[in-house]
BAFI-634907 format. One record per residue (C-alpha): x, y, z; residue in three letters. Coordinates in steps of 0.1 Angstrom, whole numbers, plus 5000, padded with zeros to 4 digits. Example, Ala and Ser with C-alpha at 12.3 -4.5 7.8 and 13.67 -1.06 7.14 Angstrom:
# residues 2
+------+------+------+-----+
:   px :   py :   pz :  aa :
+------+------+------+-----+
: 5123 : 4955 : 5078 : ALA :
: 5137 : 4989 : 5071 : SER :
+------+------+------+-----+
# end
This chain:
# residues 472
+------+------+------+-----+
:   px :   py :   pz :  aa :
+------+------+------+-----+
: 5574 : 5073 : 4735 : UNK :
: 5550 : 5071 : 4764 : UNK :
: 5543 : 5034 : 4773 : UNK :
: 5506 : 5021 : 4778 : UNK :
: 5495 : 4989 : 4797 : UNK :
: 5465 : 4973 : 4781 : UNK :
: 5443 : 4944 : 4794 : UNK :
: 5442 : 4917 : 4778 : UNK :
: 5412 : 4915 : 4754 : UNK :
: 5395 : 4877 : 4771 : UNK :
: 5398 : 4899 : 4809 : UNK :
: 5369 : 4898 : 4828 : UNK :
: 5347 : 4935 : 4829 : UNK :
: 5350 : 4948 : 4867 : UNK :
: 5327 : 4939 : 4887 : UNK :
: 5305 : 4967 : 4894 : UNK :
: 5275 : 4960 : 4920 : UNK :
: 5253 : 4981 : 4941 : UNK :
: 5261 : 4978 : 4978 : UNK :
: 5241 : 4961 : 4995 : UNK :
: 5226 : 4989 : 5020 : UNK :
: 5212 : 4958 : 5048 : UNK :
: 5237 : 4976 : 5075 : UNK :
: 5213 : 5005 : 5067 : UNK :
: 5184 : 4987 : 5067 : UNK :
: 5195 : 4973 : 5103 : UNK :
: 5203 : 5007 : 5114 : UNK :
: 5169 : 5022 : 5104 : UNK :
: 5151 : 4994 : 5120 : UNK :
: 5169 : 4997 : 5154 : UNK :
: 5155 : 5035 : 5152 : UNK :
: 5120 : 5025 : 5144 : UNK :
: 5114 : 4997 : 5174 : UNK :
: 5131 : 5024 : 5197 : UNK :
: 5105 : 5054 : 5188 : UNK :
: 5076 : 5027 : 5188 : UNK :
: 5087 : 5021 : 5226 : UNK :
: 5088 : 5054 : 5230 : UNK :
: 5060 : 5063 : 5225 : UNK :
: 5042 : 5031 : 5243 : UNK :
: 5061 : 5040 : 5278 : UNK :
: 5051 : 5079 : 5272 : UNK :
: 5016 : 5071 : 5267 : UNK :
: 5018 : 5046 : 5300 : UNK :
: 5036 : 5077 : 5322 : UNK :
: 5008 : 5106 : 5307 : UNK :
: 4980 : 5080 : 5318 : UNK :
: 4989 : 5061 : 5346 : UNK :
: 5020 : 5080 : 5357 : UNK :
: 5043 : 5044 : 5357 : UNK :
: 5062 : 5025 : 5323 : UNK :
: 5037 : 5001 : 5315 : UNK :
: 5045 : 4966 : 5330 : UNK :
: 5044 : 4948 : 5297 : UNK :
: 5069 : 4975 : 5281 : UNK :
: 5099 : 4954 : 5280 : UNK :
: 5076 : 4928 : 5265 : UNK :
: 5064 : 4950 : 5239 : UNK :
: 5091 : 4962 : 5227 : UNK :
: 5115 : 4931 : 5224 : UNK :
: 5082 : 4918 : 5207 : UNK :
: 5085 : 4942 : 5177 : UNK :
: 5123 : 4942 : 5182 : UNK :
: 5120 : 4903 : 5175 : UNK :
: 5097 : 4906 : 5145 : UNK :
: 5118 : 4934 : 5130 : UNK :
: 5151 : 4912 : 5132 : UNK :
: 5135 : 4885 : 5116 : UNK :
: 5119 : 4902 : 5087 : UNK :
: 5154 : 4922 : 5085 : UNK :
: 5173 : 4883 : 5080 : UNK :
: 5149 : 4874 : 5059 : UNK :
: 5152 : 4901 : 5036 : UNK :
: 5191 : 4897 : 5037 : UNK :
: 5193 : 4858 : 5030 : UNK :
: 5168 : 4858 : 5002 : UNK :
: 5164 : 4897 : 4988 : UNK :
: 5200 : 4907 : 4995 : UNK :
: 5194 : 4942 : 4976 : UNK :
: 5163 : 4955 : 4983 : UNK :
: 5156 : 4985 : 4989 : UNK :
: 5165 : 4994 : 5025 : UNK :
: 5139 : 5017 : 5033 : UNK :
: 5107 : 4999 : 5028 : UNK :
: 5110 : 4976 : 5059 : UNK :
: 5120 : 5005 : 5084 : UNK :
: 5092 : 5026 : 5074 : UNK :
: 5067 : 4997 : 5076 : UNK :
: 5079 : 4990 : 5112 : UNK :
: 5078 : 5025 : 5125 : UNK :
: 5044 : 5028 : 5111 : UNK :
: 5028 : 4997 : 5123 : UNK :
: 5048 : 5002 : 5158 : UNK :
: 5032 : 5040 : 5157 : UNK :
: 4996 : 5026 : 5146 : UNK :
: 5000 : 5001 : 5181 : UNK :
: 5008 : 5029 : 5201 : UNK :
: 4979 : 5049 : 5195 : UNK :
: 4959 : 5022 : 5195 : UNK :
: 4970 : 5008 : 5228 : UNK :
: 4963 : 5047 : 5243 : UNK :
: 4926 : 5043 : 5231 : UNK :
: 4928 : 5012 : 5244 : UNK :
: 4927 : 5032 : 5280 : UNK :
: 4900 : 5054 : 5272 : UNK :
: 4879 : 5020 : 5267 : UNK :
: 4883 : 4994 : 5289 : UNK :
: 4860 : 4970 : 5277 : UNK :
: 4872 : 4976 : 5240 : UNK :
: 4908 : 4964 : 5241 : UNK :
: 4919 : 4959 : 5207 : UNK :
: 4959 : 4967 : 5208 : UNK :
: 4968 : 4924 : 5218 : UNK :
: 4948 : 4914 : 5189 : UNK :
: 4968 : 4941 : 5167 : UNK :
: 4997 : 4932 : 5175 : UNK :
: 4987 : 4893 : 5168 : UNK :
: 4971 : 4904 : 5136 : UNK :
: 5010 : 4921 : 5129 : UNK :
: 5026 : 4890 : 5140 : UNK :
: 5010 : 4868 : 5115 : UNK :
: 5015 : 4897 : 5088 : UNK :
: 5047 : 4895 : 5094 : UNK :
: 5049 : 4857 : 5092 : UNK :
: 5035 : 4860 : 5060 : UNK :
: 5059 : 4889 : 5046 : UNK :
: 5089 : 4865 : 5060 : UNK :
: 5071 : 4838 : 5039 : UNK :
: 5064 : 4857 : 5005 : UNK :
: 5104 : 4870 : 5008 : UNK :
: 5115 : 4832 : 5011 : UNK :
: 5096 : 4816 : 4987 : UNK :
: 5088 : 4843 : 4960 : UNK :
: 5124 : 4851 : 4947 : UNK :
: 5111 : 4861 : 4910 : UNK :
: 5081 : 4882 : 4912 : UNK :
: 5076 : 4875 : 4874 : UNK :
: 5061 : 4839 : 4890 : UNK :
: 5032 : 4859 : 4896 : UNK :
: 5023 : 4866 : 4857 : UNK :
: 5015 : 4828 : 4852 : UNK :
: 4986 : 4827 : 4877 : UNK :
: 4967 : 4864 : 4863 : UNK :
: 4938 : 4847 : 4853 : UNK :
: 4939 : 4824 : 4888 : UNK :
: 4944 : 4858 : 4907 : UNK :
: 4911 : 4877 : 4896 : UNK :
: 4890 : 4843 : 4903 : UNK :
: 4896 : 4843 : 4935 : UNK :
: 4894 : 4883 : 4940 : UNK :
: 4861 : 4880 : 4924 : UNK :
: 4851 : 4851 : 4949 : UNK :
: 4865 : 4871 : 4980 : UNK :
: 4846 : 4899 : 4970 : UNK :
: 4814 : 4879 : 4962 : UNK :
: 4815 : 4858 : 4998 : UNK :
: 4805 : 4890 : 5021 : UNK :
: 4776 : 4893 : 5002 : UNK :
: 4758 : 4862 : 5021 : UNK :
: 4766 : 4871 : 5057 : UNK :
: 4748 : 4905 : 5073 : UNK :
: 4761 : 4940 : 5070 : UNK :
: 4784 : 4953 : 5098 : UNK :
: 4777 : 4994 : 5097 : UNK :
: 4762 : 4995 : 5067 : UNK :
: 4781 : 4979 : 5049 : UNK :
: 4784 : 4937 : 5041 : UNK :
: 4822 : 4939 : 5037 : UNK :
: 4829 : 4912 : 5065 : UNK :
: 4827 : 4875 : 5072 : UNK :
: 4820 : 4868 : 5111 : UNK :
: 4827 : 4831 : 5119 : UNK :
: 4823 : 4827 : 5156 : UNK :
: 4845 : 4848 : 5174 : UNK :
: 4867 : 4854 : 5143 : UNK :
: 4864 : 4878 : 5118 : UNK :
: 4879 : 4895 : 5082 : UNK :
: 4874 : 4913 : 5057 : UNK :
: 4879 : 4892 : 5022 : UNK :
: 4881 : 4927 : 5003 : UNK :
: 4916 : 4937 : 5015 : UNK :
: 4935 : 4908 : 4999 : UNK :
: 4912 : 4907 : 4968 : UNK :
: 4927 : 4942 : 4961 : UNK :
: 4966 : 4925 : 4958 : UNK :
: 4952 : 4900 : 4934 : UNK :
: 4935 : 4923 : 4913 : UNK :
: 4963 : 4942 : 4910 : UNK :
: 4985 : 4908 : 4901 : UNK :
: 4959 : 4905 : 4871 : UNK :
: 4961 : 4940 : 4858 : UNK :
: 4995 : 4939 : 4858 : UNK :
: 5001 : 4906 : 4839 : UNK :
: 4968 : 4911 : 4817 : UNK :
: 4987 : 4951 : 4808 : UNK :
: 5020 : 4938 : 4806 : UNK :
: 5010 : 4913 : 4776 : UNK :
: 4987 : 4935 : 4760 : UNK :
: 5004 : 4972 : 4763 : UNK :
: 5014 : 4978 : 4728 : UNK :
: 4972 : 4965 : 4717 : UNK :
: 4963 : 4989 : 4740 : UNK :
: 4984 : 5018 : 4731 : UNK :
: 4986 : 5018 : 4691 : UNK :
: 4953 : 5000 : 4680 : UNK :
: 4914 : 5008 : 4679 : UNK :
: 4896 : 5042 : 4667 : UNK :
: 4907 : 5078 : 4677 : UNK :
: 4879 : 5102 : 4692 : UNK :
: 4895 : 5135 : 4692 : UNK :
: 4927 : 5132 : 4712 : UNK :
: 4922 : 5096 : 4725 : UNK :
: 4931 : 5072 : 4709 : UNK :
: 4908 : 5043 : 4721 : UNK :
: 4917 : 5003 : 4721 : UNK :
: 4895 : 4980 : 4703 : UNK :
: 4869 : 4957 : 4722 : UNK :
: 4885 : 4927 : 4718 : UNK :
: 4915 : 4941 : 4734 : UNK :
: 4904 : 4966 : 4763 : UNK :
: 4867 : 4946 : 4767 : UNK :
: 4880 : 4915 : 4796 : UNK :
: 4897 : 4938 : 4816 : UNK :
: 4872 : 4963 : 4818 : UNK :
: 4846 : 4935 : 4825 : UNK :
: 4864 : 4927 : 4851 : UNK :
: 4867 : 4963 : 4864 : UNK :
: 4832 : 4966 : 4867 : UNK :
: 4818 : 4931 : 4880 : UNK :
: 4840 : 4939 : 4905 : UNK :
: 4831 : 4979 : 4911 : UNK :
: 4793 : 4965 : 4908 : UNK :
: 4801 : 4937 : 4936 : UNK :
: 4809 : 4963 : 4959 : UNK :
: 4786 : 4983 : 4955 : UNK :
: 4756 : 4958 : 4965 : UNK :
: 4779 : 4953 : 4995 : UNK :
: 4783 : 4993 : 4999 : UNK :
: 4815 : 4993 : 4999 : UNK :
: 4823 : 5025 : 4982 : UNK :
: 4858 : 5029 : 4994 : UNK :
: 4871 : 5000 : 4981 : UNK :
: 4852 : 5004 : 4946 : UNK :
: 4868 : 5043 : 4946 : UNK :
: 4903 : 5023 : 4955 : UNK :
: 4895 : 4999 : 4924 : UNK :
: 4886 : 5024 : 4899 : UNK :
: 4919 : 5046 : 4906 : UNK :
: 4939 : 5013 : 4902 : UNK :
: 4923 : 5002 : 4872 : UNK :
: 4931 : 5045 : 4861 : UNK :
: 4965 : 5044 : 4869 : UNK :
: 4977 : 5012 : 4858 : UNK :
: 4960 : 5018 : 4821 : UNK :
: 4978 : 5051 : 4821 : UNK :
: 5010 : 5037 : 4828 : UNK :
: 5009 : 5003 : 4804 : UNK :
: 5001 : 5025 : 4775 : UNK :
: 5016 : 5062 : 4781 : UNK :
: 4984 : 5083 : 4773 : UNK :
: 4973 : 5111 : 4795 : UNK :
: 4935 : 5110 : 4781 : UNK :
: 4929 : 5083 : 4804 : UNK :
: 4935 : 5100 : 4835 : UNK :
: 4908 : 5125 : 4820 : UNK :
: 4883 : 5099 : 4814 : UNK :
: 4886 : 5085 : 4850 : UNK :
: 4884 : 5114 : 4866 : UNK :
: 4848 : 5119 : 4844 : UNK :
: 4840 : 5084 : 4851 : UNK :
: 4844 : 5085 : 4889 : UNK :
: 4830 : 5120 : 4890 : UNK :
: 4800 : 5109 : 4872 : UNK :
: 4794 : 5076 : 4893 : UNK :
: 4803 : 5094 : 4929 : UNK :
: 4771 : 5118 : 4918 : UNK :
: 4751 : 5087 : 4911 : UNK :
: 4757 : 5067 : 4936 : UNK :
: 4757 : 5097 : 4962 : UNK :
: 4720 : 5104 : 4953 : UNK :
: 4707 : 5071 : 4950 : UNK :
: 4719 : 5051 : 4976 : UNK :
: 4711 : 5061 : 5012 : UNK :
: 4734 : 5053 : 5032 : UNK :
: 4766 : 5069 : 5009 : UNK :
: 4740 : 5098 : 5007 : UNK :
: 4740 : 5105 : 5042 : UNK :
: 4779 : 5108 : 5046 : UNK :
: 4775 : 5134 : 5016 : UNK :
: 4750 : 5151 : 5035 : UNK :
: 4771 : 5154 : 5068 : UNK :
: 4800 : 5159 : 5045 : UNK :
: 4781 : 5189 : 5028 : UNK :
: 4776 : 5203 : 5064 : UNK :
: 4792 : 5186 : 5090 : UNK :
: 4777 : 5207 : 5121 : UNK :
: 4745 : 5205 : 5106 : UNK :
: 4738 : 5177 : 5142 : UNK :
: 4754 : 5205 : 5162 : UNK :
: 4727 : 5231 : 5152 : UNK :
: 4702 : 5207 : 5153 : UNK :
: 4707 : 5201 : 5189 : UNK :
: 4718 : 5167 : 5183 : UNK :
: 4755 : 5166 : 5195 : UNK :
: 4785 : 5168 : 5172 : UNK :
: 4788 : 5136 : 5147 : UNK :
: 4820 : 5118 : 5142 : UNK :
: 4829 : 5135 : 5107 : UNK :
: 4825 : 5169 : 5132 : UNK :
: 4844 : 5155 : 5166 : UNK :
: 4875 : 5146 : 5136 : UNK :
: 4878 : 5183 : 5126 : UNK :
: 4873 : 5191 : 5164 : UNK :
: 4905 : 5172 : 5174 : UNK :
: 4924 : 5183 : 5146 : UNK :
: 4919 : 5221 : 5156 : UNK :
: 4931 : 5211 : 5190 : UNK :
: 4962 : 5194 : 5180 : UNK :
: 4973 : 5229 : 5165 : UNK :
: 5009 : 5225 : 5152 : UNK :
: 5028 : 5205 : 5181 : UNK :
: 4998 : 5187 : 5194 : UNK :
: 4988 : 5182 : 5230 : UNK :
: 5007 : 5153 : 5235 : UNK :
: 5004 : 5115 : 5235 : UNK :
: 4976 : 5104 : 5259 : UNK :
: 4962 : 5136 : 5265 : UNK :
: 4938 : 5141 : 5237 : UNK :
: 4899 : 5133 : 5238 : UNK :
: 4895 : 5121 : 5201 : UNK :
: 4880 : 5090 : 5218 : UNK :
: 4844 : 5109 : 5217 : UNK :
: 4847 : 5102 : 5178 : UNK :
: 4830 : 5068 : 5187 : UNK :
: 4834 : 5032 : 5174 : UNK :
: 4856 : 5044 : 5146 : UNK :
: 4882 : 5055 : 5167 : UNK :
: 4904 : 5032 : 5166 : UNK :
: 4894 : 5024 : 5125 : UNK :
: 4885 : 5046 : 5110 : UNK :
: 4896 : 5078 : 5124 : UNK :
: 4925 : 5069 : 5143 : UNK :
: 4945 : 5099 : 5120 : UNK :
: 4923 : 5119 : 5142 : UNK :
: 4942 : 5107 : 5172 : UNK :
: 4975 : 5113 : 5156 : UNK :
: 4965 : 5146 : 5146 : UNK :
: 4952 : 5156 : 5181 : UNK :
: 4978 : 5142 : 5199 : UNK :
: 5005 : 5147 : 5176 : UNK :
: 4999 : 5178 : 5160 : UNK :
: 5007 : 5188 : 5122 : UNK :
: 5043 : 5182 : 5126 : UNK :
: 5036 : 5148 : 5138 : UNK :
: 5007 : 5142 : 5111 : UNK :
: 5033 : 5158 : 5086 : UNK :
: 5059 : 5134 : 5094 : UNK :
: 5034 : 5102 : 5090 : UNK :
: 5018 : 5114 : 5058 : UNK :
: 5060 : 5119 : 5045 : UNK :
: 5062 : 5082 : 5056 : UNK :
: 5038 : 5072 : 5037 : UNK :
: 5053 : 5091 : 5008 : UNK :
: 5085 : 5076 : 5011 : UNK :
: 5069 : 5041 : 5012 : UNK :
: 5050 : 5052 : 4980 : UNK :
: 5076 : 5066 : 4962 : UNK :
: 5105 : 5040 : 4970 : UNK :
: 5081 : 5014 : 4954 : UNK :
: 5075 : 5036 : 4924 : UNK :
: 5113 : 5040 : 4918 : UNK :
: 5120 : 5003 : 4919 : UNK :
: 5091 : 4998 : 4894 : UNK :
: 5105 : 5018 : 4871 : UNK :
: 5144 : 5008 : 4876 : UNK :
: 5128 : 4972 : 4862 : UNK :
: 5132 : 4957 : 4825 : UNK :
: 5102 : 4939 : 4826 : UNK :
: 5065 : 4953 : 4819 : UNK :
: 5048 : 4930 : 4848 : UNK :
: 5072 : 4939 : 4872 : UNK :
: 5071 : 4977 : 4865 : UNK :
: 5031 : 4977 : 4866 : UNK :
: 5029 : 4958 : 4895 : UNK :
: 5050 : 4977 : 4915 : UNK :
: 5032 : 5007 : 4904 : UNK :
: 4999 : 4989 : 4910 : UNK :
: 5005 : 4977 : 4942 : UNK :
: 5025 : 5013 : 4953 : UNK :
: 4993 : 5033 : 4942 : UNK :
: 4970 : 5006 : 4965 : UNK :
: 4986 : 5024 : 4992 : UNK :
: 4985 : 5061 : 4980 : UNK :
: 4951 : 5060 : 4973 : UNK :
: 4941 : 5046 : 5007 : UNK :
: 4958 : 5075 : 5026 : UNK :
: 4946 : 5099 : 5001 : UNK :
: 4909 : 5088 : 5003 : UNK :
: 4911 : 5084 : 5039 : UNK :
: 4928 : 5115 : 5049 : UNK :
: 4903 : 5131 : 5029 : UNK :
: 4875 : 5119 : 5045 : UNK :
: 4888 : 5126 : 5079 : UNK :
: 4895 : 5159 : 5071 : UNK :
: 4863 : 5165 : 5054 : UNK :
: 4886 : 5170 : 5020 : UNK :
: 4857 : 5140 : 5004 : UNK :
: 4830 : 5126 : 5017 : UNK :
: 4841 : 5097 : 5047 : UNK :
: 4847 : 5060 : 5031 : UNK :
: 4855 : 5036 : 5061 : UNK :
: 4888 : 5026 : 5049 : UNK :
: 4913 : 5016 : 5075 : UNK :
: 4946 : 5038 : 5072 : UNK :
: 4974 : 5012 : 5066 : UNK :
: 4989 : 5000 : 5097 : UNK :
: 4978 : 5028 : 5116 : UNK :
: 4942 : 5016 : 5119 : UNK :
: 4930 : 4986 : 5138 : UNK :
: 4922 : 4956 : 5116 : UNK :
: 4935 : 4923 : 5109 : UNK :
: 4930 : 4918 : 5075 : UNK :
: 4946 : 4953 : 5068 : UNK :
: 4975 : 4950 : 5086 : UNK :
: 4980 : 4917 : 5069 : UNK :
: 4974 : 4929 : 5033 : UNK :
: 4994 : 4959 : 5040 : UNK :
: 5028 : 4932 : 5049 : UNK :
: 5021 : 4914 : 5022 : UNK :
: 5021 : 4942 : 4997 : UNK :
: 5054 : 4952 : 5018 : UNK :
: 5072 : 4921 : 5010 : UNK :
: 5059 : 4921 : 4971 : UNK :
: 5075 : 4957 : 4965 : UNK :
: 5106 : 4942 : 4982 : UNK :
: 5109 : 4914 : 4959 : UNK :
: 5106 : 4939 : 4930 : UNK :
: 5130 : 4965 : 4941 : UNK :
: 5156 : 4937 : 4948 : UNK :
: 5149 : 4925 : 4911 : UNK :
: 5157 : 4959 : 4903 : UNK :
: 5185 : 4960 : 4921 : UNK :
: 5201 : 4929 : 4917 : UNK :
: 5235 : 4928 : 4895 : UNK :
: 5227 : 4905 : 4858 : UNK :
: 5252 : 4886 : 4848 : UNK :
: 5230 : 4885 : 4813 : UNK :
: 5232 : 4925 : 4811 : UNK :
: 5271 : 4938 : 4797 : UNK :
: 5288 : 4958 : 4817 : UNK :
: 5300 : 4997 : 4811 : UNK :
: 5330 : 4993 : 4790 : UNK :
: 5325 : 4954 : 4778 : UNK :
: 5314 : 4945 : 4744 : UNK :
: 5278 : 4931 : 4741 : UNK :
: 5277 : 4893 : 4737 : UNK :
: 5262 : 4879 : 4704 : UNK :
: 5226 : 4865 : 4706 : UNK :
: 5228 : 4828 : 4711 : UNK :
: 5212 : 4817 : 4681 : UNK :
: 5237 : 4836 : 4661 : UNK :
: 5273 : 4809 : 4663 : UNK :
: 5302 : 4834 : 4668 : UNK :
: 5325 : 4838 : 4643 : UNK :
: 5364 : 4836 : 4650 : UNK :
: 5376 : 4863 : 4628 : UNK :
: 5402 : 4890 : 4631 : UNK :
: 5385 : 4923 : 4616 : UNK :
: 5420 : 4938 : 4613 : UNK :
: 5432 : 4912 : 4595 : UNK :
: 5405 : 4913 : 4572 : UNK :
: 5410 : 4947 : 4562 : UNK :
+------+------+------+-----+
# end
């Protein structure tokens, strides 16, 4: 007779918990600041042949900023995912590189000091929406708040002059920002909590044409007002880049709250559709079609190359290893340089493997805020994740492609690469949102039973004391 221990039946479950991964996190973050300073002191020896003086300055700069976002992120979101603040690092240290090398192709255009202010206070603001946000589901009570004030940031540009075509920036003195970046996080706080409560509406209710199955007015008609007050805001400030941003969000968030495919049809339709009417109606999108169309059309016209045509230049001359840090020319792009198309500069400079390895980054990012979107429980939190995940995969894809002359050219600023204050910001913030999701997601619940324990009773059900084997 073979003797078995049992536990007692009122013993605690084990304790089972993810680790942690912040060692990791530190670790990966160490690795990022020293490649950043890498390639700031390379860039200093191709150019000037000395380190930079302010080397040691920049890099215990970043160094500084990385610890503290890292504490902050292990006092207050102690398992999030430890991937999502190295690769924001690295790519914001990589963006200040290459900005700080066009920087000495333009002397009277430094922009890299005010970058890497514009980071600082980015990263203020992560450290500050880790602390204070805990529960991201906080955010669901102020949907309706959220798309006010999007609507108003988007509205405000309207009043002051254009800047390039395009009236997407308010110029106060000296200062200046662009109200459009940080309209796009609150937009997508309200389609996610507006979704969230209305998902099953959406997905089961209204009249079927053909295959889709089409939500009633009542249900679908807000959000979709929204949708386009917004779309039509920006295009009477010409904005097109952000309204193409917009649309896909609005896409993808509709196809994940209800499950159905046929959207993604429709949108791709819709946008299709309103890309050929806007294209040939408004000028100034019509002439980056046109030099999209044929972008050496200036060349044989005896006009010089345009900066669509210098892009694809320095991309040919980057080949696959690139010429190496400081020795490129893709500063004959122009004023977009250092905005625009500073993946030109990367892929010049850099080469394919290098462009390869950022574009993988930004994959990563994407796909790490994705997965803790759909590790969560909760509708809001899985939409918003996904929401605020696809804000950044549609801005590389829509700028990539323009650079490359894939679509026509937007004037979107690649996140933290590009130079831009209010992008850099946004981008942080949307950083430290996913962050607070995935450590929602990752989080042990004490509420949830664990493998091998029996399910508690509901609490409005009283427990009953009874002895089943005693009853039979």
């Amino acid at each position: 007779m073979t003797a078995t221990t049992t536990r007692p039946a009122d013993a605690p479950p084990p304790d089972l918990r993810l680790p942690k991964r912040r060692g990791v996190e530190l670790s990966l973050l160490v690795c990022a600041v020293l490649i950043s300073v890498y390639g700031y002191i390379d860039v200093g020896l191709t150019k000037n042949n000395a380190v930079p003086p302010d080397a040691a300055g920049y890099g215990a700069g970043l160094g500084v900023l990385a610890l503290l976002a890292h504490l902050a992120v292990r006092l207050c979101a102690p398992y999030a995912d430890p991937l999502l603040l190295p690769i924001a690092v690295l790519l914001n240290g990589i963006g200040l590189v290459l900005i700080y090398r066009l920087d000495l192709d333009t002397p009277g255009e430094v922009a890299a000091p005010a970058q890497l202010i514009w980071s600082t206070v980015g990263v203020g603001l992560f450290i500050a929406a880790v602390v204070l946000l805990r529960d991201h589901r906080v955010l669901q009570r102020y949907a309706y708040l959220s798309v006010a004030a999007a609507l108003v940031l988007m509205i405000v540009p309207i009043l002051f002059p254009a800047v390039n075509g395009a009236k997407i920036w308010i110029r106060i003195g000296g200062l200046s920002f662009q109200p459009g970046e940080f309209a796009k996080i609150l937009l997508a706080v309200f389609f996610a909590a507006y979704l969230a409560a209305n998902r099953n509406a959406l997905a089961y209710t209204g009249r079927r044409i053909w295959r889709l199955q089409l939500p009633t007015g009542r249900v679908l008609g807000p959000i979709v007002a929204i949708w386009l007050l917004s779309v039509v805001v920006l295009v009477l400030e010409r904005d097109l880049g952000t309204s193409l941003l917009f649309f896909g969000l609005f896409v993808i968030m509709l196809y994940v709250a209800t499950g159905r495919t046929g959207w993604i049809a429709v949108g791709l339709l819709l946008a299709g559709a309103g890309a050929f009417a806007v294209g040939s109606l408004e000028p100034h999108v019509n002439s980056r079609v046109t030099d999209w169309l044929d972008p050496f059309a200036s060349i044989q016209a005896g006009q010089g190359p345009g900066q669509l045509a210098q892009s694809l230049f320095a991309f040919a001359a980057g080949g696959m290893l690139g010429e190496g840090l400081g020795l490129g020319h893709s500063v004959l792009i122009g004023f977009a340089a250092k905005s625009d198309f500073i993946l030109a500069t990367a892929g010049e400079e850099l080469g394919l493997v290098g462009l390869t390895a950022i574009f993988l980054l930004y994959g990563l990012l994407v796909a790490r805020g994705y997965r803790a979107g759909l590790a969560l429980r909760d509708p809001f939190g899985r939409l918003l994740a996904v929401g605020l995940a696809s804000i950044i995969a549609l801005q590389v894809f829509v700028i990539a492609g323009g650079v490359m002359g894939l679509i026509p050219l937007t004037g979107m600023a690649m996140p933290f690469l590009a130079q831009g204050g209010s992008s850099v910001v946004t981008n942080w913030i949307i950083v430290a949102l996913l962050i607070t999701v995935s450590d929602s997601a990752r989080a042990p619940h004490p509420e949830a039973p664990e493998p091998g324990a029996l399910a508690p009773l509901p609490d409005r059900e009283p427990a009953l004391d009874l002895d089943l084997e005693d009853e039979r």
